[in-house]
N, C-alpha and C positions, 0 to 999 in steps of 0.2 A: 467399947470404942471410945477413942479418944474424940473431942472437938478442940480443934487447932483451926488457929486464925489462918486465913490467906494469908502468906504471905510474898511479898514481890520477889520475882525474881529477878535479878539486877541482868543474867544473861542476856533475858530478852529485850530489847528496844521498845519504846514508845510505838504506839500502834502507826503514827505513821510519820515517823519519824525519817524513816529510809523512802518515801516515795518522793516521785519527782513533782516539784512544782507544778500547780495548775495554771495554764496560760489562760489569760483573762477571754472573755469570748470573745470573737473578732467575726465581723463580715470578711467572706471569701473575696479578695480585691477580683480578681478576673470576671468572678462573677455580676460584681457588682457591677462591674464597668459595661461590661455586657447587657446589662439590663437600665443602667443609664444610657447608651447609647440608643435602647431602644425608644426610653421615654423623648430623646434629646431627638430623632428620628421624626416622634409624630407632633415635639411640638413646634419641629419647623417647617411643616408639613402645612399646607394649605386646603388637601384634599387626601383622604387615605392613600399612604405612597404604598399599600399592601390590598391585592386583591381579596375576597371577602375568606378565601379559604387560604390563602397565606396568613392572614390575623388570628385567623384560628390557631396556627401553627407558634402564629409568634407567641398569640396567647399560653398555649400551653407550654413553650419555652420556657416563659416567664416566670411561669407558674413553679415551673420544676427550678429554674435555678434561685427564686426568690427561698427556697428552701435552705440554702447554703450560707442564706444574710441572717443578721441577727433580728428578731421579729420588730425592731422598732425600725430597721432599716429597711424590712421588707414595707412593712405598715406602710411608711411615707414615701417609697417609690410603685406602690399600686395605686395607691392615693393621684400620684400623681400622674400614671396611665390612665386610671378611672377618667379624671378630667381633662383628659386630652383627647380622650377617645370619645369623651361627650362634646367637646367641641368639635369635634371633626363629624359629629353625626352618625348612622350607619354604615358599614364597610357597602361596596357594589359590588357586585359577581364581574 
């Protein structure tokens, strides 16, 4: 048996040569707006404007579309439900 170097073959392209550009990551805007609106919600809010089982709902809204944000964008709009939801105290039935 022969040993023969690799060598390139000019047909084929560079490995990724032919793919398309990656788009930088982005927060989902709809989403985002969505979930600022809720934080925008409780912190004009005096008193929970959500009864203790719509919070629930909202909460897990939230939860599901902060999914779609980029994690430093989610990070700092929990952030700032956390503390709005602590100044407003406990949701009531």
């Amino acid at each position: 048996m022969k040993k023969v170097a690799a060598a390139i073959d000019q047909r084929q392209g560079a490995l990724f040569d032919d793919a398309p550009p990656v788009r930088p990551r982005t927060s989902d805007e709809r989403a985002r707006g969505d979930l600022i609106a809720m934080v925008e919600t409780l912190a004009g809010a005096k008193a929970h404007p959500w009864s203790a089982r719509l919070l629930g709902w909202q909460l897990r809204t939230f939860a599901a579309l902060s999914q779609r944000l980029t994690p430093i964008d989610a990070a700092a709009l929990k952030a700032r439900l956390d503390a709005e939801l602590a100044r407003l105290g406990p949701a009531e039935d």
